[in-house]
Structures are given as structure tokens and as C-alpha cells.
C-alpha positions as CSV (number, residue, x, y, z in Angstrom):
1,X,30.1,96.8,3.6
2,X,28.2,93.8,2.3
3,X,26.3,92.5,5.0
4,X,26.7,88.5,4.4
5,X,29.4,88.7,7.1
6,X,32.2,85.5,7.8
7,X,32.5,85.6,11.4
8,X,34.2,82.7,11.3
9,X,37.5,84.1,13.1
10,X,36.8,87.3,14.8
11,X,39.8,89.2,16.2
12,X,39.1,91.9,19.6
13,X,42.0,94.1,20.2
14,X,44.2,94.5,23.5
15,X,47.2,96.3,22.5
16,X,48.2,95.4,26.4
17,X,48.4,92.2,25.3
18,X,50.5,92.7,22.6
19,X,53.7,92.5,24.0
20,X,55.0,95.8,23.3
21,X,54.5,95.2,19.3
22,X,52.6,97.6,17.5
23,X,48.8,96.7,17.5
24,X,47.9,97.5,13.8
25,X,51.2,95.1,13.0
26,X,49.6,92.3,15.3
27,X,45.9,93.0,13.2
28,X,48.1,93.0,9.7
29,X,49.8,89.9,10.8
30,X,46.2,88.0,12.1
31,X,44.4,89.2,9.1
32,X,46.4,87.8,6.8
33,X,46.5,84.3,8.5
34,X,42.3,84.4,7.9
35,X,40.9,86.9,10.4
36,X,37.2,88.2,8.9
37,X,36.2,90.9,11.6
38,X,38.3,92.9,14.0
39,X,36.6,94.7,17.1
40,X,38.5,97.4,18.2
41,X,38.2,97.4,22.0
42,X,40.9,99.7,24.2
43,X,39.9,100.7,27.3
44,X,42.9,102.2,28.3
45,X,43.7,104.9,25.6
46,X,42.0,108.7,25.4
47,X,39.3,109.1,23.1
48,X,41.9,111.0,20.4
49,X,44.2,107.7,20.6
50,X,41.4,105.3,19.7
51,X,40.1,107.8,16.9
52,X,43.7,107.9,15.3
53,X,44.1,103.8,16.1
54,X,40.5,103.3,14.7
55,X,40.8,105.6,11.5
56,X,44.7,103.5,10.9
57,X,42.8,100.5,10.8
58,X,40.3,101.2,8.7
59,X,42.6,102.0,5.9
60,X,43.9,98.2,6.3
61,X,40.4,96.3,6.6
62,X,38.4,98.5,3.8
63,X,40.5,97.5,0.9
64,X,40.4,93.6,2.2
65,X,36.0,94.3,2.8
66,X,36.9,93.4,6.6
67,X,34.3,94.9,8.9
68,X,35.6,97.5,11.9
69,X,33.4,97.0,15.0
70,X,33.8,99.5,17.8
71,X,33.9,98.2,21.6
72,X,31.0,100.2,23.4
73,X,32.0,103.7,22.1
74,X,29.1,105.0,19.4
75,X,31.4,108.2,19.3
76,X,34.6,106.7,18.0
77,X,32.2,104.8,15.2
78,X,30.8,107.7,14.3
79,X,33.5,110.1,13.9
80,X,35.7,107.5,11.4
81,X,32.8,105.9,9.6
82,X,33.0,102.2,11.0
83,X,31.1,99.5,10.2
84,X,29.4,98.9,13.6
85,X,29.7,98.5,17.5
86,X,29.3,96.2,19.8
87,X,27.6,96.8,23.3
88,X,27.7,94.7,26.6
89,X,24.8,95.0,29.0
90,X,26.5,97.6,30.9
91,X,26.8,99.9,27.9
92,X,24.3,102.1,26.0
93,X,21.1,100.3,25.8
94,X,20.5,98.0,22.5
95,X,17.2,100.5,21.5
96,X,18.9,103.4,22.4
97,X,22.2,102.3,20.1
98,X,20.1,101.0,17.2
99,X,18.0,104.2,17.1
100,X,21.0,106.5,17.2
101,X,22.8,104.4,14.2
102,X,19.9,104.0,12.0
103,X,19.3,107.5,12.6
104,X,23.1,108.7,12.1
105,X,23.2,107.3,8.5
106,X,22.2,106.0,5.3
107,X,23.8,102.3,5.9
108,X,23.1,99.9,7.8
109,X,25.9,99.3,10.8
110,X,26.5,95.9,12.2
111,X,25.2,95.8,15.8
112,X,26.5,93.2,18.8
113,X,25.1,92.6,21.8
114,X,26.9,90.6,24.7
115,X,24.9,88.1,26.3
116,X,25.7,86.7,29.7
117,X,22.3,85.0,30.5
118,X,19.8,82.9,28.9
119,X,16.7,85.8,30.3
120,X,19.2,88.0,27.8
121,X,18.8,85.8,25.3
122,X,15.2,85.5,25.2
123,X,14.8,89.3,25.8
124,X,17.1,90.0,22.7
125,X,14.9,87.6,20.2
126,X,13.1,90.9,18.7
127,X,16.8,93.0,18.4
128,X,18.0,93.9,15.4
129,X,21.1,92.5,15.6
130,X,24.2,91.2,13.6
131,X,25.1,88.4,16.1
132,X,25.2,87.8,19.7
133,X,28.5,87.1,21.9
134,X,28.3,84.5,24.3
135,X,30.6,86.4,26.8
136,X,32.3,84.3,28.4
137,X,32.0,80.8,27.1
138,X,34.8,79.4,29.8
139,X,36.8,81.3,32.3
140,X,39.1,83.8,31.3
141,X,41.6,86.4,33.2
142,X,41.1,89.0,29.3
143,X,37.8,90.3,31.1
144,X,38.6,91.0,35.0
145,X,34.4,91.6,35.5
146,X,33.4,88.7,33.2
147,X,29.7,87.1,34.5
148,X,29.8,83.0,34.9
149,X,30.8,80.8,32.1
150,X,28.4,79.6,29.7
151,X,30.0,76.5,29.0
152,X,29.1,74.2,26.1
153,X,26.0,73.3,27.4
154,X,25.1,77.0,28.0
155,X,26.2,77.4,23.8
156,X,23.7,74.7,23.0
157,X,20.9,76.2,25.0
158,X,21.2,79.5,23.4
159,X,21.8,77.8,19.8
160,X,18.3,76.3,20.3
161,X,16.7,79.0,21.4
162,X,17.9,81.8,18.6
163,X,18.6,81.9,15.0
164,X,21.0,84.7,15.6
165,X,24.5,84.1,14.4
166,X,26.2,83.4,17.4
167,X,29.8,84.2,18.7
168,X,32.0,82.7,21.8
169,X,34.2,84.7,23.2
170,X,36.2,83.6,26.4
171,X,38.9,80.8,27.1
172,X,39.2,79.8,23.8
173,X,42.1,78.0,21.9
174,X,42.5,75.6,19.2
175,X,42.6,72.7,21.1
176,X,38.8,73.7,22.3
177,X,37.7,75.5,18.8
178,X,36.3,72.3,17.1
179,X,33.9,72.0,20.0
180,X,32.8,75.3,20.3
181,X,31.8,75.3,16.4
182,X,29.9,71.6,16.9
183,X,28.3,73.1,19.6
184,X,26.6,76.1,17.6
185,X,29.1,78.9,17.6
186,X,28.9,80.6,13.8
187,X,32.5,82.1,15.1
188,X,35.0,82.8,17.5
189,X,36.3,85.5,19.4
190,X,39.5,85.9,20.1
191,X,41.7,87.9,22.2
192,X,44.9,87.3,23.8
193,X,45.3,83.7,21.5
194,X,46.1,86.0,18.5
195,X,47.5,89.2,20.3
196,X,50.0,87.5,22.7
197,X,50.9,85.0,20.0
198,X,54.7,84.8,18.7
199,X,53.2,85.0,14.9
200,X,49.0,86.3,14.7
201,X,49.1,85.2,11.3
202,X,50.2,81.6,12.1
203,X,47.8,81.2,15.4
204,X,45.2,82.7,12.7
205,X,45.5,80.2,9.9
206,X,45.3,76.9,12.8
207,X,42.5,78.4,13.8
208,X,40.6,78.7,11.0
209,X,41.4,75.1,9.9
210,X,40.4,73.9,13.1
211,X,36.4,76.0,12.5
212,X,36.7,75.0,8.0
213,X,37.4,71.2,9.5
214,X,34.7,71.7,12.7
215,X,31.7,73.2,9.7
216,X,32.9,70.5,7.1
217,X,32.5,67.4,9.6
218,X,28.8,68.8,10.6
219,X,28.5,69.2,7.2
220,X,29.3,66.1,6.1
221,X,26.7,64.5,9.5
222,X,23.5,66.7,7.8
223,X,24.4,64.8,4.6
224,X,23.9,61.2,6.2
């Protein structure tokens, strides 16, 4: 997997929200609309269901070179060869997780880390990581046990205080994107914006002209 990663447009999977379409139609559909990472996270299938949903996957995002994060479960990475996981600060402990990966193989797996406060932050400058999720960046009813908002001055605190590529996940839509990007987010995370949408693909490809436009104007403002 090459590791110089576009997070630009990162998909996390809730085949509840779905609306009773197929969840690897609904990651087909985003992906080809300009999705660059998908996170598989189902909490409420068995552990044979999210091997089988993980390893289907996989055999659509390897031949496009789109990385496969796993939600929480090192197991389920392990077992179908992902490219990394991502942890919340309820889940295995970052040390514990990046000792067990680098120890489990020859490659290097991605690694995410939820952060919910600035004291996380800070703790998490010496990690190892891929990128950090700012979880959740404004309110949202996708994660029932979500800590307070970070808000956009929350994103610009953290953006000063890490060189980490960062990622917002949480009430975000395309009317808010261009924002989020100004304010320091290297990419967003979306949830029910892509999975509940009438066409992924179409939701997908506003999405990512709304963050090209966002990184172009800042662009443009480091020129002058």
C-alpha cells in the first residue's frame, strides 16, 4: 500500500444507514465519485459477517490502491490482510495496537487514533500514527456516545499544536466542508452524508470539489 495516503474524502461504513441497499454497492458507488479511504466500521454484525464484508471489499479497493481501515477490531485486520485500523480511546490502547501490528507483519499498517480532547492530543505527539480523527467536530446523532464537539475553533487548536494529518469526522456536509478544510482538516470523514445518500457517487464527487476548491483557495492565500 503506498503510504503517501489522500485522505481527502474518507468514507466509514454503516450498512444501517444504507437504506436497505447493499453496503459494498453504496462503497462501489462513493468510490467512484472520489472516495480515497474506506473504514469499515459495523458494530452490529458477528465477527464471520465483517470478515466476509471486509475480505469483499478488499477485492474492490486493492485494484483501485484504496486503503481498508478496520473500526477497532485488530482481529478482523488481521485475518484479511487490511491496510490498517483505527482505534477510539475506549478501544485497545495505541502501544498496545502498534506493538501487535508491527509485530504481526512485514508492512507497515496505517494506524488512527480518535481524539476527543486537546490532553489527547498532546499525549499522542510521540504516536506513531497515520492521522488523527477529530471525533466529533459538531454534533451528530451517527455516534449515540460521541464526547463534546470540537468545533472549528477546537480544529484550529489541534492544527497548531500537531503536524499530524488530521481528520474531522462528525456533522459534516458540503455546505460546512470548505470550512472544515480552511480550518486545518487534511480530510473528511463521512458517514451517513454518503451512505444515506440517493446516489454515493454524486454526494462523493461535490464533496471533493468543495475540499480541491477549499486546498486551492489556501493555496492560492500562501502564494500572496
Amino acid at each position: 500500500m503506498n503510504t503517501m495516503i489522500d485522505w481527502s474524502l474518507y468514507l466509514v461504513t454503516d450498512k444501517e444507514l444504507c437504506l436497505g441497499r447493499p453496503l459494498l454497492d453504496i462503497v462501489e458507488s462513493a468510490i467512484s465519485g472520489g472516495v480515497s479511504v474506506v473504514q469499515l466500521r459495523e458494530k452490529n454484525c458477528t465477527t464471520r459477517e465483517f470478515v466476509d464484508i471486509g475480505k469483499s471489499l478488499l477485492k474492490i479497493l486493492r485494484p483501485k490502491k484504496i486503503p481498508l481501515i478496520i473500526n477497532d477490531r485488530l482481529d478482523i485486520l488481521l485475518a484479511i490482510g487490511a491496510d490498517g485500523l483505527h482505534i477510539g480511546q475506549q478501544d485497545l490502547h495505541y502501544h498496545d495496537a502498534r506493538s501487535l501490528l508491527d509485530k504481526n507483519s512485514e508492512k507497515k499498517f496505517l494506524l488512527g487514533l480518535s481524539v476527543e480532547n486537546i490532553e489527547q492530543v498532546k499525549e499522542a505527539k510521540n504516536y506513531d500514527l497515520s492521522y488523527m480523527a477529530l471525533s466529533p467536530l459538531y454534533s451528530t446523532t451517527t455516534k449515540k456516545d460521541a464526547a463534546p464537539p470540537w468545533g472549528l475553533d477546537g480544529l484550529k487548536m489541534v492544527r497548531q499544536n500537531t503536524n499530524c494529518p488530521l481528520i474531522a469526522i462528525g456533522g459534516i456536509n458540503t455546505q460546512n466542508a470548505s470550512e472544515i478544510i480552511k480550518a486545518g482538516a487534511n480530510g473528511l470523514a463521512i458517514v451517513s452524508a454518503l451512505c444515506s445518500s440517493p446516489s454515493p457517487q454524486k454526494a462523493a464527487i461535490e464533496f471533493i470539489k468543495t475540499i480541491n476548491a477549499a486546498k486551492n483557495e489556501m493555496a492560492q492565500d500562501n502564494k500572496q
